[in-house]
Structures are given as structure tokens and as C-alpha cells.
C-alpha positions as CSV (number, residue, x, y, z in Angstrom):
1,X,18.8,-39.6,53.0
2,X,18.8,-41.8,55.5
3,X,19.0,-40.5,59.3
4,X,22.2,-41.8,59.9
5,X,23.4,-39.9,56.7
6,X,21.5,-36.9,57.4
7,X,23.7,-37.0,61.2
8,X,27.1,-37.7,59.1
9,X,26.2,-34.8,57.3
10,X,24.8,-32.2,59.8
11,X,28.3,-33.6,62.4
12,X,30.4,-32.6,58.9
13,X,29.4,-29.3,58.2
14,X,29.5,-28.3,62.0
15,X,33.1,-29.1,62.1
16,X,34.5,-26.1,61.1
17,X,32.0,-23.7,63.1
18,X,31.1,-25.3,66.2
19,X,29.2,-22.3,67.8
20,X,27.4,-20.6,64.4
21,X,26.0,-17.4,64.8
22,X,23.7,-15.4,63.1
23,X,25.6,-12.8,60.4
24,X,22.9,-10.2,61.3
25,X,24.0,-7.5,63.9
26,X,22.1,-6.9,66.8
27,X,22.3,-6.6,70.5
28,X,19.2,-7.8,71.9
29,X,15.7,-9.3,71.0
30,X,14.0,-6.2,70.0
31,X,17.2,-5.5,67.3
32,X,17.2,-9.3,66.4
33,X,13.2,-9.3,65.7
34,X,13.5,-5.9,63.3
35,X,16.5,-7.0,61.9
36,X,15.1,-10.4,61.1
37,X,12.1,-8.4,59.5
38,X,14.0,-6.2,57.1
39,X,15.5,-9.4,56.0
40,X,13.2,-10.7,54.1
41,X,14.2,-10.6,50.1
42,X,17.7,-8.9,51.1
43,X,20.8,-10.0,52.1
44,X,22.2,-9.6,55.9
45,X,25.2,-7.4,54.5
46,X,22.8,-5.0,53.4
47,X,20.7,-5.4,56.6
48,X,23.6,-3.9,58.9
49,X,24.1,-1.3,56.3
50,X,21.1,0.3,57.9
51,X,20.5,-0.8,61.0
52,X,23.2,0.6,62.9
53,X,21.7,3.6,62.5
54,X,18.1,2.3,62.4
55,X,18.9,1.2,66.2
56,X,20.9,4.3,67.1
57,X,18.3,6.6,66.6
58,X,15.4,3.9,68.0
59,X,17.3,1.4,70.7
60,X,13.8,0.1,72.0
61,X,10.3,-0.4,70.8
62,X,9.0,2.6,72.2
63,X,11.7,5.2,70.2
64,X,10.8,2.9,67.2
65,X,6.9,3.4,67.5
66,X,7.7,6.6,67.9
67,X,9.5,7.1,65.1
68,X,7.0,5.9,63.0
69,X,7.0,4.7,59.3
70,X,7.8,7.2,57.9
71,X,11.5,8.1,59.9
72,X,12.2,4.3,60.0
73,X,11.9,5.1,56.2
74,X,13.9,7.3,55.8
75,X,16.7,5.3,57.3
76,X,16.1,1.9,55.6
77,X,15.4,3.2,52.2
78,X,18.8,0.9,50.7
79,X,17.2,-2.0,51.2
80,X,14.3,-3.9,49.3
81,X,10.7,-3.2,50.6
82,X,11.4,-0.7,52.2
83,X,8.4,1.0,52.5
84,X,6.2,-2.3,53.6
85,X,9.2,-3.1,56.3
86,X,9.1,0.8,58.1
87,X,5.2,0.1,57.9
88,X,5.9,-2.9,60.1
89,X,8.7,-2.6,62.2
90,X,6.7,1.1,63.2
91,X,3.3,-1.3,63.5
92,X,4.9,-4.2,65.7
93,X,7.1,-1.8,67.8
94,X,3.8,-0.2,68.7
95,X,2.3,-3.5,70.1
96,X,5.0,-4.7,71.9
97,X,4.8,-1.3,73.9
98,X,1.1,-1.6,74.1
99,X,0.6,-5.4,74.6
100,X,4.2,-6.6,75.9
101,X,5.5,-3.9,77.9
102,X,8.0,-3.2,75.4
103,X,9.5,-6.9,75.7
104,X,9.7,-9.4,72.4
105,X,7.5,-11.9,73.7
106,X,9.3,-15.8,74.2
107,X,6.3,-17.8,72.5
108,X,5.6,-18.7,68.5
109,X,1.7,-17.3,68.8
110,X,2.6,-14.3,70.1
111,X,5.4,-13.5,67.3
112,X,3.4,-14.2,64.7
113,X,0.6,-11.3,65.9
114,X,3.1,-9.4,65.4
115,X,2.8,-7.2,62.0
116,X,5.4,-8.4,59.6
117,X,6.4,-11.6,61.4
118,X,5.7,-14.9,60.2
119,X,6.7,-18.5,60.9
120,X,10.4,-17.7,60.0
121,X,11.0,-15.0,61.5
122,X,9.8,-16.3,64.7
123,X,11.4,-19.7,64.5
124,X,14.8,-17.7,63.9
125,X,14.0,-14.9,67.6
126,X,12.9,-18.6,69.3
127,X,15.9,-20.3,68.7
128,X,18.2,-17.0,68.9
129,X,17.1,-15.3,72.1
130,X,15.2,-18.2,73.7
131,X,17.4,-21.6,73.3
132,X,14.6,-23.6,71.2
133,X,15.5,-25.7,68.7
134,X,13.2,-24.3,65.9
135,X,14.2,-24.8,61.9
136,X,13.6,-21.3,59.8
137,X,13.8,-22.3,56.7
138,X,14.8,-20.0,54.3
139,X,16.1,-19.8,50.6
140,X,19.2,-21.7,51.6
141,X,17.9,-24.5,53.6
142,X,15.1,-25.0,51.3
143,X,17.5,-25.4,48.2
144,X,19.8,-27.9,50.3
145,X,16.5,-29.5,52.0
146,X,15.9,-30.7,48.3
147,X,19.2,-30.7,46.8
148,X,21.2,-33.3,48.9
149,X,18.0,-35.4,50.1
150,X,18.1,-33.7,53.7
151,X,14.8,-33.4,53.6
152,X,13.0,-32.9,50.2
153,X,9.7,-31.0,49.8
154,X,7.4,-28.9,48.0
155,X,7.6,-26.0,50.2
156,X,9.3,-24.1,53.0
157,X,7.2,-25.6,55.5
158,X,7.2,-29.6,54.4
159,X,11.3,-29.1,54.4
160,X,11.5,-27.7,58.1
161,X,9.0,-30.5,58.9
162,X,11.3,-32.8,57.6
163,X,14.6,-31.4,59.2
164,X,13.1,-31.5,62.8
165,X,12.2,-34.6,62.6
166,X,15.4,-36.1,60.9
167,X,18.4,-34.3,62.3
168,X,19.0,-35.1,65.6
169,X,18.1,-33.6,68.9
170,X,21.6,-32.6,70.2
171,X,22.2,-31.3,67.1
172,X,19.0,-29.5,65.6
173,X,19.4,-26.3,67.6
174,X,22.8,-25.1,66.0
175,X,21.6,-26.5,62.9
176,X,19.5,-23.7,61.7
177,X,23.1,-21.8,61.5
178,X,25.0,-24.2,60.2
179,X,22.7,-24.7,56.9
180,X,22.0,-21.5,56.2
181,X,26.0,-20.7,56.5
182,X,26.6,-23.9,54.3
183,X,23.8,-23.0,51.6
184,X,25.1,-18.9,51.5
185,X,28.8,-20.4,51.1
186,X,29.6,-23.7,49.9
187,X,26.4,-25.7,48.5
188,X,25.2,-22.3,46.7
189,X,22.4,-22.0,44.1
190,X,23.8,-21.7,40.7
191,X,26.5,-23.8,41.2
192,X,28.0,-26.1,44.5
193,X,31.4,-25.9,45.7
194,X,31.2,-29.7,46.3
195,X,35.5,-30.1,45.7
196,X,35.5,-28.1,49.0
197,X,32.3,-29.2,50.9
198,X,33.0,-31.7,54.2
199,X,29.9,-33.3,54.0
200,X,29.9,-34.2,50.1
201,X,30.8,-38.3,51.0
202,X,27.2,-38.1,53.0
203,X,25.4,-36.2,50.2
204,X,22.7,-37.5,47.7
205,X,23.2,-34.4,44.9
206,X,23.5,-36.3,41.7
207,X,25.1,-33.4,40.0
208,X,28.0,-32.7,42.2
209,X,30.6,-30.0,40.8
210,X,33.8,-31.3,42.0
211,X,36.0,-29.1,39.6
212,X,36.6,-25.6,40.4
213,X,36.5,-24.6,37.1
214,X,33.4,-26.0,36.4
215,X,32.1,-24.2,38.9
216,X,34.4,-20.6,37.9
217,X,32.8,-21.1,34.0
């Protein structure tokens, strides 16, 4: 795509949700960060499943630490990985007592110290809680990063490369949202709702699916 196709088409899909959101609940940048963490390989409907009560019985990272894995456990055990995400969210609740005061720190390096939190996790707290215009690339984006020529590449972190530098500045912020909402609902994997999509005219997908019952069958 070019850049003035890859605006046309970021402008399109923001039309019908001008102020995205995350679908995960939370209330603050501690629940963010650990819901954000059990995340990874599940879906966010099954993520606030458990976290209401995750956070009810834990509100901050010091009830969490002391909670440990195993009662954060015990609470989580519906989603996937369970086990490797109490071990975690009990391990990085610890150190942000111990080394943040108990505050989820605003900067990339320190995130990522974090047990359990890598680049996309942090990019999603940075541009959540703090305003920046960070790209976390996940499953969705990546599959539409390749898929419509928004920015092809081989892995997660050549397609968020690409996406900061393509889309533009007033719009890369909200972007995050608004691909990750179009990829879950419209341009999904096994087969595109392109018949319905607003930014189809800007896309490069050679194999659009503009019948409905194409995409039904």
C-alpha cells in the first residue's frame, strides 16, 4: 500500500468507532497490565470471566503478591496457561511492590523486567494508561498487516515496524484499537467480511469475499 491508501484506510475503519477502547475490563494500570498478561493465547471474553474476581479478591499489587500463584490459580484456572500466568502475575506483582512502590511503571524497559511482559503487552499499558502511540501487534493486526498490504512482514515485530511508520501520526495512537477491532470482527482469519468492510475500496487483498454466502459456506 501506498501511504496515502494506508491513511484512506486507517480514516475508513475509524469511522464507525471514533474513540476505540480496549474490550478487556479493568479499572486501572495494575488491572490493565494483569489482564493484558492472561491474554496471551485466550480470548478477552474469557479474560473478564476471571478477572472480576481475580481483582476483587487482589485490587493492588501488594494483595496479588500476596496471594501468590497458587490462589491467583485457583481463580484463573478457565483460561489457557493458567498455571504459567498465576506464576507471573504473583512474580511481577511482587516487583512492582518491591521495586515500583506498588505503581505500573510509565516506560517500555521497565515493563518488559517485568515477569510475563513482553513487547506487546507493554506497547498495549504505554498506549492505554500513558497516551503513547505504541503498535501491539497481535494475531489480528499481524494477519491484516499482511493481508491488505498495511504493512507486510515476516513477523510481529517487522509488521509494527511498518505500521508506525506508515500510518500517520494523528492517527497511529487509536489505531492499535481500531485494527485489532477490525481484524476480531470484519477482516477475520478464515474468511473476510469484505461485502461489509468500509475500507475494502483502499485494500490490496486479492481474494476479497464480497458474498455473504461465500463467506457463511
Amino acid at each position: 500500500m501506498s501511504r496515502d491508501q494506508v491513511a484512506a484506510f486507517i480514516r475508513a475503519i475509524a469511522q464507525t468507532n471514533p474513540e476505540p477502547e480496549t474490550e478487556l475490563l479493568y479499572t486501572d494500570a495494575f488491572s490493565l497490565l494483569v489482564a493484558v498478561v492472561m491474554s496471551a493465547q485466550a480470548t478477552d471474553a474469557m479474560v473478564n470471566k476471571v478477572t472480576p474476581a481475580l481483582f476483587a479478591a487482589a485490587p493492588d499489587p501488594a494483595a496479588m503478591a500476596a496471594l501468590g500463584a497458587e490462589g491467583i490459580g485457583q481463580l484463573i484456572r478457565r483460561i489457557g496457561l493458567w498455571q504459567g500466568k498465576a506464576k507471573n502475575v504473583a512474580a511481577l506483582s511482587a516487583l512492582l511492590v518491591e521495586r515500583h512502590g506498588g505503581q505500573v511503571p510509565g516506560d517500555r524497559e521497565s515493563l518488559e523486567a517485568l515477569p510475563g511482559v513482553g513487547r506487546k503487552t507493554a506497547n498495549v499499558v504505554l498506549n492505554v494508561m500513558f497516551g503513547e502511540a505504541t503498535m501491539a501487534v497481535d494475531t489480528h493486526i499481524f494477519r491484516l498487516g499482511n493481508r491488505t498490504g498495511l504493512a507486510p512482514g515476516k513477523n510481529v515485530r517487522e509488521v509494527e515496524d511498518g505500521l508506525v511508520k506508515r500510518i500517520p501520526p494523528d492517527l497511529l495512537r487509536h489505531a492499535h484499537h481500531w485494527l485489532i477491532l477490525h481484524g476480531r470482527y470484519i477482516c477475520k482469519a478464515r474468511a473476510p467480511d469484505c461485502w461489509r468492510c468500509k475500507a475494502e475500496p483502499h485494500c490490496n487483498y486479492r481474494d476479497k469475499v464480497m458474498n455473504p454466502a461465500v463467506a457463511r459456506g
